[in-house]
C-alpha positions in Angstrom: 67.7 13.7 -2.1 65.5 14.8 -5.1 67.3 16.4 -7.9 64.9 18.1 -10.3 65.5 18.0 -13.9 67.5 14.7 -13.4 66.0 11.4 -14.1 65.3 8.6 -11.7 67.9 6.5 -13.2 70.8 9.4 -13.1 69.5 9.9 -9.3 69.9 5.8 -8.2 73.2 5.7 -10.2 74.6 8.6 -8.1 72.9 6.8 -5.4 74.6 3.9 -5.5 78.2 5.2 -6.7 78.2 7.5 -4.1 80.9 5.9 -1.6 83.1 5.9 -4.5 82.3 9.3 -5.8 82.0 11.6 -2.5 83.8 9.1 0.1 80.3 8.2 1.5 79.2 5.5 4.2 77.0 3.4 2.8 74.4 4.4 5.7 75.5 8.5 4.9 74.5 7.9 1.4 71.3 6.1 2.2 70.4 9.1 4.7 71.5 11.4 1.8 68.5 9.9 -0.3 66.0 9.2 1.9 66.4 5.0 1.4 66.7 2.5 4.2 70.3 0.8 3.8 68.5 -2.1 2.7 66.6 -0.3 -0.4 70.4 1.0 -1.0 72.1 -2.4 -0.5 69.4 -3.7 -3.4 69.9 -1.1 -5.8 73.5 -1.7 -5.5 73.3 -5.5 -6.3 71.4 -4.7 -9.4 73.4 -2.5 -10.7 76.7 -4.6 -10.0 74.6 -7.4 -11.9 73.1 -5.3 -14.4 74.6 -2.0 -14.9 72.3 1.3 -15.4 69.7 -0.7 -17.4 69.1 -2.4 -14.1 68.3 0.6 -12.6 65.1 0.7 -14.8 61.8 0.6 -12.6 60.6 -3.2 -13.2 57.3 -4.6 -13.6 55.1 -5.3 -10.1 53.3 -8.1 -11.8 53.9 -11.5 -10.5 56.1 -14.4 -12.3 52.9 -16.6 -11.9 49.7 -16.7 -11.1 48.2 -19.6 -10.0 44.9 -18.3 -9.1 44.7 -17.0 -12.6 40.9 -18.0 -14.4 41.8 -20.9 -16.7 41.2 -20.3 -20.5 38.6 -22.8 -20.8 37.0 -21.6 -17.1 36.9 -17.9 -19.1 35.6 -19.5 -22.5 32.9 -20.9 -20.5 32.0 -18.0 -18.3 31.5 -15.7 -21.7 29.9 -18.5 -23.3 27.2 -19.1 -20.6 26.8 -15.3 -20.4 26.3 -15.1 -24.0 23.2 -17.3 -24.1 22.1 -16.4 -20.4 22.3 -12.2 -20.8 20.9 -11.7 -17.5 23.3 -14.0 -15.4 25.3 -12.1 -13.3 28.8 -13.1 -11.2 27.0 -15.0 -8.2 24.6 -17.0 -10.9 27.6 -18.1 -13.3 29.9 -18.9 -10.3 27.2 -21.9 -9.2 26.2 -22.4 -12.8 30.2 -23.4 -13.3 30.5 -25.9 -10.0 26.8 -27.3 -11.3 29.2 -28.1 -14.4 32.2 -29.7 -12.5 34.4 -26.7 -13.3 36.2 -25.1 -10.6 35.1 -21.7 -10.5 36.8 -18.8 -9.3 35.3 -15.9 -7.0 32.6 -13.9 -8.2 34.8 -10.6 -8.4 37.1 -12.5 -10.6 34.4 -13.7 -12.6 33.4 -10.1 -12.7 36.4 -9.0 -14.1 36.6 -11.9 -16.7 33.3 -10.0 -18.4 34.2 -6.5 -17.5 37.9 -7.2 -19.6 35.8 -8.6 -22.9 33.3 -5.7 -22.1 30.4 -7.3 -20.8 30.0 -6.4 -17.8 31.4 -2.2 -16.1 34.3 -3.2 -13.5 32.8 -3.6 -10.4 31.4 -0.1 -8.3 31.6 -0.3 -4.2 28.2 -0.7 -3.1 26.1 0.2 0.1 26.1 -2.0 3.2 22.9 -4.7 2.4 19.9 -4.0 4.2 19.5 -6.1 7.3 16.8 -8.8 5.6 14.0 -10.7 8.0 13.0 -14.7 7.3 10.6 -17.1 8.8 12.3 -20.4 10.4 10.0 -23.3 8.7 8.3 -23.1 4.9 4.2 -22.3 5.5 5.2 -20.3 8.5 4.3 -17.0 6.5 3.4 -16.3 2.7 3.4 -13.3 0.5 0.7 -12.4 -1.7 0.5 -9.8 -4.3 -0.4 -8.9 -7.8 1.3 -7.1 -10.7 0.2 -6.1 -14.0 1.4 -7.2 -17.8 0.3 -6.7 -21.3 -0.9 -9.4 -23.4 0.5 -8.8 -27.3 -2.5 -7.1 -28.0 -2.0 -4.6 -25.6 -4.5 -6.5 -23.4 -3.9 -5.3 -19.6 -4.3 -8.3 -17.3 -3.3 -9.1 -13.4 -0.7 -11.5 -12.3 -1.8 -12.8 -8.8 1.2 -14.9 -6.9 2.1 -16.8 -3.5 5.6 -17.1 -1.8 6.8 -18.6 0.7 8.7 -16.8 3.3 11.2 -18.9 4.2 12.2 -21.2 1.2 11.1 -18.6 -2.0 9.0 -21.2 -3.1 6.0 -20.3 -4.9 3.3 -22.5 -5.1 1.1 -20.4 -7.4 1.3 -17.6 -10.3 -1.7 -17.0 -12.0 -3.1 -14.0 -14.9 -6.5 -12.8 -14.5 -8.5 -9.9 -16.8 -9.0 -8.4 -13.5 -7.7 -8.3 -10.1 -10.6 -9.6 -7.4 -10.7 -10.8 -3.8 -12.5 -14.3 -5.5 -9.0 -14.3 -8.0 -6.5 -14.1 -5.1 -9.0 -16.9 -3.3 -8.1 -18.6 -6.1 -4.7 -18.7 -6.1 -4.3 -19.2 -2.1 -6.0 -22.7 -2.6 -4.3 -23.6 -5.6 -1.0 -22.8 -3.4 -2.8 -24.9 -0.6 -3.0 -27.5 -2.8 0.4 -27.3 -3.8 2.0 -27.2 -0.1 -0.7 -27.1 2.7 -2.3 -24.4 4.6 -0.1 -21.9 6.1 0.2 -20.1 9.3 0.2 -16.6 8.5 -0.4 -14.7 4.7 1.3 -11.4 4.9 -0.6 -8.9 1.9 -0.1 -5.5 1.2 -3.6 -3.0 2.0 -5.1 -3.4 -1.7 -8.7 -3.8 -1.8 -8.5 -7.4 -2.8 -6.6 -8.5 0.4 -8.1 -5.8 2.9 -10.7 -4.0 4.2 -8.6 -2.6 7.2 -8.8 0.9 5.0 -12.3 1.1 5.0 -12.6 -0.5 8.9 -14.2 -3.6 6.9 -13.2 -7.3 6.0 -13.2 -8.6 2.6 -13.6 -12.0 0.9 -10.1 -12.4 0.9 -9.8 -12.6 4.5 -13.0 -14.2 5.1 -11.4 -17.2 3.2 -7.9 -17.2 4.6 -9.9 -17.0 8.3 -12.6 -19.7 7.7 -9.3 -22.1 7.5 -8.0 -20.8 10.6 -5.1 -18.7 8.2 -3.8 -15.2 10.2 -3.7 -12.6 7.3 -1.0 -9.7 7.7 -1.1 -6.4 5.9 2.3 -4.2 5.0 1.8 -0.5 6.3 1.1 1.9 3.4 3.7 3.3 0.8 6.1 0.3 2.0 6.4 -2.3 -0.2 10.0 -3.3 1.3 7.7 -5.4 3.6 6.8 -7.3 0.9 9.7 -7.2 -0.5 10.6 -10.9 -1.4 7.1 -11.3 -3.4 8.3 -7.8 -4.9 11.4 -9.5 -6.2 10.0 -12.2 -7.1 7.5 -10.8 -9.4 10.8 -8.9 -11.1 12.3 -12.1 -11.9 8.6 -13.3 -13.0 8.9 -10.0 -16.0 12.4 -10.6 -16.7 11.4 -14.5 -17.6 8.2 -12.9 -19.6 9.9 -10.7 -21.1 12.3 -13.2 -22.7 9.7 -15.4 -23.5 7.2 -13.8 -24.5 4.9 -12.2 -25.8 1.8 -13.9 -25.4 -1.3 -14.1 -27.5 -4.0 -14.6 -25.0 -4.7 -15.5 -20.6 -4.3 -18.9 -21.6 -0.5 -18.9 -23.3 0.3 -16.8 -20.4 -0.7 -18.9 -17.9 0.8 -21.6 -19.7 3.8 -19.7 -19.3 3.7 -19.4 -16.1 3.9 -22.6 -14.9 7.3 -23.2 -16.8 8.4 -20.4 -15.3 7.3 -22.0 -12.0 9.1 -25.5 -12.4 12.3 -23.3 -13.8 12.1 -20.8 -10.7 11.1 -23.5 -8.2 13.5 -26.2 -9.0 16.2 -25.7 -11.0 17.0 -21.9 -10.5 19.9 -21.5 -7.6 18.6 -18.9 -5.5 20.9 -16.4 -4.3 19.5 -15.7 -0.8 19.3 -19.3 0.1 23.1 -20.3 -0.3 22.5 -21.5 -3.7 19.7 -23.7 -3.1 16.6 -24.0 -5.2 13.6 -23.0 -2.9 12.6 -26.6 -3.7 15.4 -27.9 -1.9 14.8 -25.2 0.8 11.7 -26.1 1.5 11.9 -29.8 1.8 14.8 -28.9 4.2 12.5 -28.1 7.4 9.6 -29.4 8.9 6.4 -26.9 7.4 4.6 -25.2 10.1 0.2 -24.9 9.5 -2.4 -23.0 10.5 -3.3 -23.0 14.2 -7.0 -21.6 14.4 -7.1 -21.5 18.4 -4.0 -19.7 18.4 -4.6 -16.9 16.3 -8.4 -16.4 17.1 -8.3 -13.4 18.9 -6.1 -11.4 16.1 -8.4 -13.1 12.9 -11.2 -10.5 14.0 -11.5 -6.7 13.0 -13.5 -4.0 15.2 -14.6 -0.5 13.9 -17.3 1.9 15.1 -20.7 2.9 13.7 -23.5 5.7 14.4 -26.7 4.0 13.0 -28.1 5.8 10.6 -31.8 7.8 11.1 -33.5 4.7 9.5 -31.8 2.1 11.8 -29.5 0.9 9.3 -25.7 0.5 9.4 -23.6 0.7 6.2 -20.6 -1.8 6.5 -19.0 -3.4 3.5 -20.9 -3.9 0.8 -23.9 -4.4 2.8 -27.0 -2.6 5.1 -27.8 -4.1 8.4 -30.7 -3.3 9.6 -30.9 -2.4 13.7 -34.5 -0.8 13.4 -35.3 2.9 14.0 -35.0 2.8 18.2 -31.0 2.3 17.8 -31.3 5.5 15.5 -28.2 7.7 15.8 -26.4 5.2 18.0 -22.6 5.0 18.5 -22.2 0.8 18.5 -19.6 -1.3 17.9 -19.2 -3.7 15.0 -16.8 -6.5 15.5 -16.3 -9.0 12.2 -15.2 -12.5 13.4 -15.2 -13.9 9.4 -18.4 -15.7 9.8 -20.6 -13.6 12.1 -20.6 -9.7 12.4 -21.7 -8.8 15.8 -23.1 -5.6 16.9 -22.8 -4.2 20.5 -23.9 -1.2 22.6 -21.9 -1.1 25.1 -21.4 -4.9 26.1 -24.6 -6.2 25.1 -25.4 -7.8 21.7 -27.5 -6.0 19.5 -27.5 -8.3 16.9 -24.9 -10.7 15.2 -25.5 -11.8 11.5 -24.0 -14.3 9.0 -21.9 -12.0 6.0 -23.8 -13.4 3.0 -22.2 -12.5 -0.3 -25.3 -12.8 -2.1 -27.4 -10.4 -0.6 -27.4 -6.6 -0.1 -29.7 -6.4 3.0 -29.1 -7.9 6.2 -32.1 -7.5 8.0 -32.8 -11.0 10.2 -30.9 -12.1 13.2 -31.8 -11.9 17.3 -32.3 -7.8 18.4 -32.8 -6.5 21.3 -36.6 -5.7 22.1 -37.2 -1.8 23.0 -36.0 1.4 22.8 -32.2 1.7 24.1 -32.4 3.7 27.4 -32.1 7.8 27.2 -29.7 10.2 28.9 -30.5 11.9 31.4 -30.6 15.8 30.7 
């Protein structure tokens, strides 16, 4: 029973005087104001122990909280936050244990900074996206570049590797420019870090791929010459390279704390601290914890295996020769000679040979030679190729 204008107080006072006051049973009176005879029976015993100021809604808080964040726990969860700005909950949790402190759960640790105003209370967020990995380190890398500005205002390119399956990066290295030769580069100095690997998964920029242009670059020439399988991302999707994506976030965050940097060589030098910090002594959150180091020396590394891939470390695209008897195809000519003029063949680029069919004879297979423009030499067929009939 709910008596406007009259206070909660006045309302459990008649309430519990009730019996007395109106000849009440005890379950009548409880009925009368929508209570169990339990909630009745407890109002009751305060207010025989208490009187009306017992009747006073208490405090839900607990006597004690033994789960509550020690003071010197919170002391050091502000101080490491203070001098680490970009540390969230899950990094100061293993940051603490790496200490010997016993550390609470990230949500409390979250509302340590959100109650001295570091950090807004904690917002529901959407279900994580369902997130791929390779079983052994070298069984896939990602490749990529990104870009950052020397103090001069210098533009240069940041070319890096990453392993799939441990986060372990091998190589990070700045350029003036962004090349196929460059990303050569840094694959072998990541080879030389860790071993070949089976598979290097890149997105379609023109340093990793021709697949765009139906072509192969130097990029892949390298990485198939060692018996490497090269992967390329679909366009506008750069979630499938989204490890070497994050990576290169946490690679500006770092520079941008550090830096800036007078020239290629202090960045680079930069770099590789930020290497040995990200590599070895960084937890990673993805990998329980861990340091990709420790990842990676975990499982047995998988390599290259040349027979294996051989059929799929090939690319095939179709050409009409031109009136002259020349084929345009990368950055070079191939000469056919004037008989295969206006011919439909097929090119098919194995890395070290390009071979040319009509049909499924050989036209001509020649060696892709960097140095020159012209490809004219090489075994051709003798005659003119055979006419339809009208």
């Amino acid at each position: 029973m709910r008596m406007a204008g009259v206070s909660r107080v006045e309302q459990r006072l008649d309430m519990v005087l009730a019996p007395e006051r109106y000849g009440l049973t005890v379950a009548e009176a409880a009925a009368m104001w929508n209570v169990s005879r339990q909630t009745w029976h407890v109002w009751r015993r305060r207010y025989d122990e208490g009187g009306v100021e017992a009747l006073v809604d208490r405090s839900s808080a607990p006597h004690h909280s033994p789960g509550r964040v020690s003071g010197r726990v919170e002391l050091e969860i502000l101080r490491l936050r203070a001098a680490h700005p970009r540390w969230g909950p899950r990094r100061l949790q293993s940051e603490l244990r790496r200490r010997g402190l016993q550390a609470p759960s990230r949500s409390t640790i979250q509302r340590v900074l959100a109650r001295h105003g570091v950090l807004p209370a904690v917002k529901p967020k959407p279900p994580p996206p369902r997130r791929f990995e390779r079983s052994q380190p070298n069984e896939l890398w990602q490749i990529d570049a990104t870009d950052w500005v020397l103090a001069d205002d210098t533009e240069v390119e940041i070319i890096s590797c990453l392993d799939d399956h441990s986060r372990y990066a091998p190589a990070s290295v700045a350029f003036l420019t962004e090349t196929s030769e460059h990303a050569i580069a840094v694959f072998d100095l990541a080879v030389a870090e860790i071993g070949l690997p089976h598979s290097v998964l890149a997105d379609r920029g023109s340093i990793f791929t021709g697949r765009v242009s139906g072509s192969v670059v130097a990029f892949e020439r390298h990485l198939w010459s060692h018996g490497v399988l090269t992967i390329n991302g679909r366009g506008n999707h750069p979630q499938t390279q989204g490890k070497i994506e994050r990576f290169h976030r946490t690679l500006s965050e770092w520079l941008t704390d550090h830096g800036p940097y007078p020239d290629l060589d202090a960045l680079n030098a930069e770099l590789g601290r930020f290497l040995l910090d990200y590599n070895t002594l960084r937890p990673h959150q993805s990998l329980a914890e861990a340091t990709p180091a420790e990842r990676f020396a975990a499982t047995p590394r998988a390599t290259a295996d040349p027979a294996g891939t051989l059929e799929r470390r090939r690319r095939e695209t179709r050409r009409t020769v031109n009136a002259n008897g020349t084929i345009n195809y990368g950055q070079w000519v191939i000469g056919l000679g004037t008989p295969w003029a206006h011919t439909k063949v097929l090119l098919t680029d194995l890395g070290h040979t390009i071979e040319i069919r009509d049909g499924l004879t050989v036209i001509r297979a020649v060696e892709p030679d960097p140095t020159r423009h012209y490809l004219g030499t090489g075994a051709k067929r003798p005659g003119r190729p055979p006419r339809q009939l009208r």
